[in-house]
C-alpha positions in Angstrom: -29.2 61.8 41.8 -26.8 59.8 44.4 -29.0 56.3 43.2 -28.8 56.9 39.5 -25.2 57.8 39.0 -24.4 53.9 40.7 -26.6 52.7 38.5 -24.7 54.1 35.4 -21.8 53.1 36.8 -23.4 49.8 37.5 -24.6 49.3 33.8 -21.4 51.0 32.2 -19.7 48.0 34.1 -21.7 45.4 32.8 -20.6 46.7 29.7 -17.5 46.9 29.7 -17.6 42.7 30.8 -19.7 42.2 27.9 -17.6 43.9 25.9 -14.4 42.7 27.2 -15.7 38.8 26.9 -16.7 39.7 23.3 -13.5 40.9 22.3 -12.0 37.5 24.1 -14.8 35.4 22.0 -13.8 37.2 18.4 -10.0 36.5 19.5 -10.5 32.6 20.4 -12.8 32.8 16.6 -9.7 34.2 15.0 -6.9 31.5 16.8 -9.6 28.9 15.2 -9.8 30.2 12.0 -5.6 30.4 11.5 -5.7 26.9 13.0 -7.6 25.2 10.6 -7.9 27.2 7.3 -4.0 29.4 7.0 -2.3 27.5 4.4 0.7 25.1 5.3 3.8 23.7 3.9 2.8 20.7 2.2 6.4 19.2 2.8 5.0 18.2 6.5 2.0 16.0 5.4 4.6 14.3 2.7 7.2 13.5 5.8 4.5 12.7 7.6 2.9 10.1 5.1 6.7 8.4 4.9 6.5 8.5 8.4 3.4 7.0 9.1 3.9 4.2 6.2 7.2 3.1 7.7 5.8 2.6 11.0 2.6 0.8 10.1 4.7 -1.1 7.8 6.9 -2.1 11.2 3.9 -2.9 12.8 1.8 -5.1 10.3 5.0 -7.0 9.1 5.5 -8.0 12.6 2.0 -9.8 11.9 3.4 -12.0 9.5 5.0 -15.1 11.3 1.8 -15.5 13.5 -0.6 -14.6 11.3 -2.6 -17.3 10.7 -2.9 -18.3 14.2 -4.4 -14.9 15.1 -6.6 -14.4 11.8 -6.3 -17.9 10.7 -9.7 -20.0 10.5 -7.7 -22.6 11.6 -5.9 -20.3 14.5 -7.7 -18.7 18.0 -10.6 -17.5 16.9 -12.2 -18.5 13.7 -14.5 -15.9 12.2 -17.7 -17.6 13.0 -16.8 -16.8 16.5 -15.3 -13.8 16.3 -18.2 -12.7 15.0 -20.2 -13.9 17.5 -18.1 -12.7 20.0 -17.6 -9.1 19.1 -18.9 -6.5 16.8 -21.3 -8.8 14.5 -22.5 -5.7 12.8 -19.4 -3.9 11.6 -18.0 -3.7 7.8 -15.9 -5.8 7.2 -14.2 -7.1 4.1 -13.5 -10.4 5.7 -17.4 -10.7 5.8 -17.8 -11.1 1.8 -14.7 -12.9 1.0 -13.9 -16.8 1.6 -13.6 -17.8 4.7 -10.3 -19.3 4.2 -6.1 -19.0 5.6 -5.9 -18.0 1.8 -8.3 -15.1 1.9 -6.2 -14.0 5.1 -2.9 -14.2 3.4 -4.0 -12.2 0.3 -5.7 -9.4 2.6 -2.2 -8.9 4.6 -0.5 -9.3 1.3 -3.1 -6.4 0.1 -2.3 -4.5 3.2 1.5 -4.5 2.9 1.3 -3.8 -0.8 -0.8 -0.4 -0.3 1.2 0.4 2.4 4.7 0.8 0.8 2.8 2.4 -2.5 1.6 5.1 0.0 5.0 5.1 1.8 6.7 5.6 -2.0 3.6 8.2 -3.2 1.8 6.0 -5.9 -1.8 7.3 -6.0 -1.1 8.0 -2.2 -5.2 8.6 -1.9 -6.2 5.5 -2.8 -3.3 3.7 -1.1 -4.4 5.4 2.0 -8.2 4.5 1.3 -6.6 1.2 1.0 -4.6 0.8 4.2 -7.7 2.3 6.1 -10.2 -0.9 4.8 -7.7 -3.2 5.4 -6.7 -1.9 8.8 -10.7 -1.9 9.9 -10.9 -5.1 8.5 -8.3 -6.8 10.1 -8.8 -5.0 13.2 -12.6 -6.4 13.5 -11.3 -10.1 12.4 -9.8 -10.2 15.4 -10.4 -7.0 17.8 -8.2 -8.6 21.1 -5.4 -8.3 19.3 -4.9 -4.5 19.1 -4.3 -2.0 21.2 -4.3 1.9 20.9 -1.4 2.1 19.4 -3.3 0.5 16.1 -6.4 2.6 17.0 -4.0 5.8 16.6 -2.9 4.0 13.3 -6.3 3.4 11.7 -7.9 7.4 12.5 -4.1 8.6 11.5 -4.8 6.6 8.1 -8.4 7.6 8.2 -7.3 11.6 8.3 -5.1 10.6 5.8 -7.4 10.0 3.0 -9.1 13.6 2.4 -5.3 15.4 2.6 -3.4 16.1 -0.3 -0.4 13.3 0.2 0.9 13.3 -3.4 1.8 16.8 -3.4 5.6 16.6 -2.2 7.9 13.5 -1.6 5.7 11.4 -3.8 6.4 9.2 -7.0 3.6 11.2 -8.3 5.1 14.3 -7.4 7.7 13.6 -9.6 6.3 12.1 -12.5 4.2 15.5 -12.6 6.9 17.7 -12.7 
């Protein structure tokens, strides 16, 4: 009689564990599920898309007065042998356009001009899709360059592109209204 009340007490511990790390499991479920899906105040994804615009714009306009001796076929590293050198199977827009200085200048050009139409909130999606190629394409023109700094720009502009941006503090936003 002495054996089989320890052993009750033996399984009525086991479950209580199993029942106390079940309870911990639903409650770490629950923490994920307000973390990702409880709706948010779209004002913080608007800051943070004038935020991120003003600082990548910082950051690529600081490209300008060397930028055709870093991406320049006529600067470092040509693309021939950057290709060679580096990632010769990444996408690439700089791998169906001219190889040219002119094809380099239009591309930053491109770059800047869809990053202050994010930063203002003209078709923000596409302006992020925009800043995303060009950023990628850039960054595998000439991958010594960066650092992860621009690594933390290209998967912030990335994450960008599937949230709704033109919701608040966008031109768009206000031509809605």
């Amino acid at each position: 009689a002495l054996r089989g009340a320890q052993e009750l007490l033996h399984v009525d511990a086991r479950l209580a564990a199993v029942s106390a790390a079940r309870a911990a499991w639903i409650e770490v479920v629950a923490a994920f599920d307000r973390f990702c899906f409880d709706p948010i105040d779209l004002r913080l994804i608007g800051v943070m898309r004038v935020l991120y615009a003003v600082l990548l714009f910082v950051n690529v306009a600081l490209w300008g007065p060397d930028l055709l001796l870093w991406f320049g076929e006529s600067g470092v590293m040509p693309y021939a042998y950057a290709r060679a050198l580096f990632d010769s199977d990444t996408l690439t827009l700089f791998a169906v356009l001219p190889k040219s200085d002119l094809t380099v200048q239009v591309g930053y050009a491109l770059l800047l001009l869809h990053i202050v139409l994010l930063g203002v909130g003209i078709w923000s999606r596409l302006q992020a899709l925009g800043t995303f190629v060009w950023l990628v394409s850039f960054y595998h023109r000439q991958s010594m360059l960066f650092d992860g700094e621009d690594t933390v720009f290209r998967l912030l502009g990335a994450a960008l592109i599937f949230l709704p941006l033109a919701n608040c503090y966008s031109l768009d936003a206000w031509l809605a209204r």
